[in-house]
ZAMARLO-113405 format. One record per residue: y, z, x of N, C-alpha, C, O in turn; residue in three letters. Coordinates in pm, whole numbers, m for minus. Example, Ala and Ser with C-alpha at 12.3 -4.5 7.8 and 13.67 -1.06 7.14 Angstrom:
- n_yy|n_zz|n_xx|ca_yy|ca_zz|ca_xx|c_yy|c_zz|c_xx|o_yy|o_zz|o_xx|gumar
- m569|780|1319|m450|780|1230|m330|780|1320|m332|846|1424|ALA;
- m225|708|1285|m106|714|1367|3|787|1290|114|804|1341|SER;
***
This chain:
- n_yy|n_zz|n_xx|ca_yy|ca_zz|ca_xx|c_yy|c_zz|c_xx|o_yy|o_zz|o_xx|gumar
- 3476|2622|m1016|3389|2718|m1081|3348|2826|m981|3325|2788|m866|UNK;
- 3337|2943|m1008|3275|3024|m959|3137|3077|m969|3079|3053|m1075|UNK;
- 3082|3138|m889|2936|3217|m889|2987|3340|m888|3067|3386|m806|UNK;
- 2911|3425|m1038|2891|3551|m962|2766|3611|m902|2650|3588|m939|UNK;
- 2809|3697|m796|2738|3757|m765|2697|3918|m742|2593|3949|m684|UNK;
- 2774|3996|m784|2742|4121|m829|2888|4254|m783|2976|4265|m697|UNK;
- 2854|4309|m868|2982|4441|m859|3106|4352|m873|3162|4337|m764|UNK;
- 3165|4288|m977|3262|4184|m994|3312|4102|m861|3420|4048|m839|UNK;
- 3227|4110|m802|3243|3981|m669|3186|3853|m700|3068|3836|m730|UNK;
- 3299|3736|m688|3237|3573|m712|3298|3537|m591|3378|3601|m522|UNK;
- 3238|3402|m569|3285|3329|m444|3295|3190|m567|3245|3172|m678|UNK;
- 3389|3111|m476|3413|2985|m554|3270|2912|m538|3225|2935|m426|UNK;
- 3223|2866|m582|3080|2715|m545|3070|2625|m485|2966|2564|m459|UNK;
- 3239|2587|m434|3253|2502|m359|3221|2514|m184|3196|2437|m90|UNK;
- 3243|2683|m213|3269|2741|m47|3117|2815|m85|3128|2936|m109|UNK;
- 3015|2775|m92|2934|2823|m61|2815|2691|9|2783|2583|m40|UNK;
- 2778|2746|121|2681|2678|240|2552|2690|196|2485|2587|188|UNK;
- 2495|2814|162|2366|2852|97|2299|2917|44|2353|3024|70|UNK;
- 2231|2937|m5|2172|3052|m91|2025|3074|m27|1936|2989|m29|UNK;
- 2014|3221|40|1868|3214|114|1846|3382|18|1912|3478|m22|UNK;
- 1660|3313|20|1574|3462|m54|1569|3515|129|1562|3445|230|UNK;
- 1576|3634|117|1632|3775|197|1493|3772|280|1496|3777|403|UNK;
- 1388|3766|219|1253|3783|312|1205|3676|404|1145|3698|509|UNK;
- 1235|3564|357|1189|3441|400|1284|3396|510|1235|3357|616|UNK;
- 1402|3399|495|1505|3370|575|1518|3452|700|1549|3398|807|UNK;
- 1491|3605|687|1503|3680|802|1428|3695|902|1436|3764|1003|UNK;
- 1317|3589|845|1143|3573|967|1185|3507|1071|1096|3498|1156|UNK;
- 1327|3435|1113|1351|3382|1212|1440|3442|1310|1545|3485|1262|UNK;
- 1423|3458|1444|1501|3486|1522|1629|3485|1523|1707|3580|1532|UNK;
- 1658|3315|1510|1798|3248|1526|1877|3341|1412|1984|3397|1436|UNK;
- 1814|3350|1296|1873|3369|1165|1931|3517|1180|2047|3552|1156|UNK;
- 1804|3613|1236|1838|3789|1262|1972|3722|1343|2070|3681|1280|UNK;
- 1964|3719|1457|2077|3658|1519|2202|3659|1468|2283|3747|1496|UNK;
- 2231|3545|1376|2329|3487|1350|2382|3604|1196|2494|3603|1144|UNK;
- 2286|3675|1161|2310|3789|1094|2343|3901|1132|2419|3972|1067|UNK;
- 2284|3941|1262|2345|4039|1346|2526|4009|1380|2615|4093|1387|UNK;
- 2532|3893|1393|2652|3819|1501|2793|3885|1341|2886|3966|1339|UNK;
- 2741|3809|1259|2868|3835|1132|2835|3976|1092|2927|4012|1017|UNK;
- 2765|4055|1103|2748|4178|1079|2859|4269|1195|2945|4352|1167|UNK;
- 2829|4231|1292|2906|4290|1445|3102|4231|1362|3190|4307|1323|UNK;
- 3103|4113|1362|3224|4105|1337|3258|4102|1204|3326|4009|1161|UNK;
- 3218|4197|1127|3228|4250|967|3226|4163|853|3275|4184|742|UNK;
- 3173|4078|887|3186|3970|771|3082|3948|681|3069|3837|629|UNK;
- 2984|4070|650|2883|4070|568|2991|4206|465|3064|4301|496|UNK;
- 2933|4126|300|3009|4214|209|2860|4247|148|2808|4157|81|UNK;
- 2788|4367|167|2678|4430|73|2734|4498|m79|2804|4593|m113|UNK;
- 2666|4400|m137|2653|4426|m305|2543|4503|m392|2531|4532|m511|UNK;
- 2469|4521|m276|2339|4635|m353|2340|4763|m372|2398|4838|m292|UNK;
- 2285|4803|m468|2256|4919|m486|2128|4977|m497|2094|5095|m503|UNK;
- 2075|4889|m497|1888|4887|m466|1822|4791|m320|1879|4765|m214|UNK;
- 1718|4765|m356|1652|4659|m245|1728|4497|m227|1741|4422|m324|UNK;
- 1764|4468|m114|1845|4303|m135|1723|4205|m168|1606|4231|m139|UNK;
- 1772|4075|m242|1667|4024|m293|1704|3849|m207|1634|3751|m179|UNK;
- 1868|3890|m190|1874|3720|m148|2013|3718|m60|2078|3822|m76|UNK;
- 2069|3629|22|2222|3655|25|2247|3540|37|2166|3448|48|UNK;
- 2414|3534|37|2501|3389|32|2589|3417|132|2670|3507|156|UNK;
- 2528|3249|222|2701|3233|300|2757|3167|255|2700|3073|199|UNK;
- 2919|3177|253|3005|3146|200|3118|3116|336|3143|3187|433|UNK;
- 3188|2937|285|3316|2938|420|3456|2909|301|3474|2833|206|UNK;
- 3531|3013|370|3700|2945|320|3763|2882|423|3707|2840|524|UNK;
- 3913|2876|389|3991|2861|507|4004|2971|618|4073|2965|719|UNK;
- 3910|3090|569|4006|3200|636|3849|3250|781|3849|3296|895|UNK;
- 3760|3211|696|3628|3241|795|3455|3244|737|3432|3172|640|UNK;
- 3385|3292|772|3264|3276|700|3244|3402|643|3312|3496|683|UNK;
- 3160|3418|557|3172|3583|490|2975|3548|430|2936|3448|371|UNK;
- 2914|3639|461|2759|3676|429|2792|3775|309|2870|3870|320|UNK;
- 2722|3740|189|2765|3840|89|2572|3858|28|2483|3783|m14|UNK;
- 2593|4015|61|2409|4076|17|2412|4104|m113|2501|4162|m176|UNK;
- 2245|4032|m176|2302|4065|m352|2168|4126|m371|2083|4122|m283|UNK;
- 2150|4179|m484|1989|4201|m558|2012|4117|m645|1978|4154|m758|UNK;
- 2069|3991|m635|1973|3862|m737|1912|3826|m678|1907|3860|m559|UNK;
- 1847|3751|m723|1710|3664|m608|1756|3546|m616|1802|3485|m712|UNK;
- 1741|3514|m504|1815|3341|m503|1787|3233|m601|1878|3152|m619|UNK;
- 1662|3216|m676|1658|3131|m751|1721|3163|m905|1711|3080|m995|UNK;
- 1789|3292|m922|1868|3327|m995|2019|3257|m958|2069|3167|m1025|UNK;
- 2051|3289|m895|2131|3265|m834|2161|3073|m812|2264|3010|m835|UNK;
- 2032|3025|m761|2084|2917|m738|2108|2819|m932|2182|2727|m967|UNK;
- 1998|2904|m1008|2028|2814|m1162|2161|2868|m1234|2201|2817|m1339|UNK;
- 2227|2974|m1171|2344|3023|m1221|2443|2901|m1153|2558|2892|m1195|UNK;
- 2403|2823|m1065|2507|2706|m998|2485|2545|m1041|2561|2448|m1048|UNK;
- 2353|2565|m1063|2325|2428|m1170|2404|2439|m1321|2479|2348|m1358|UNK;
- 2382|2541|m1390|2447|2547|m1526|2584|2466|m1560|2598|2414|m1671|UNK;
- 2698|2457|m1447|2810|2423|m1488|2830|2276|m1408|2933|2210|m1425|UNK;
***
């Protein structure tokens, strides 16, 4: 099954690690960090067109990919309970 998550971008459900709300998550060092780090090596895909509300990491075989959404994560996370 897939999630979507915005501008016809889904990631499978299986390859997804987590679902973090955007404000809460970024209060940590480690986290700016490790957001800076996949940002530097391009692996954040921004999906907004307004304010971000939440984002998802996601792993394949091929690498990790940060994808920025304006859902809010608890949207997001009952869109992954449903199926």
């Amino acid at each position: 099954m897939f999630l979507h998550l915005s501008r016809n971008e889904s990631v499978l459900k299986k390859e997804i690690i987590g679902i973090f709300d955007i404000d809460t998550a970024s209060i940590s060092a480690d986290t700016r960090a490790f957001l800076a780090k996949l940002q530097e090596n391009k692996r954040v895909v921004n999906l907004c067109d307004d304010l971000p509300k939440s984002f998802v990491l996601a792993d394949n075989e091929l690498c990790e990919s940060l994808y920025i959404t304006q859902i809010s994560a608890a949207s997001l996370k009952k869109r992954t309970d449903i199926y």
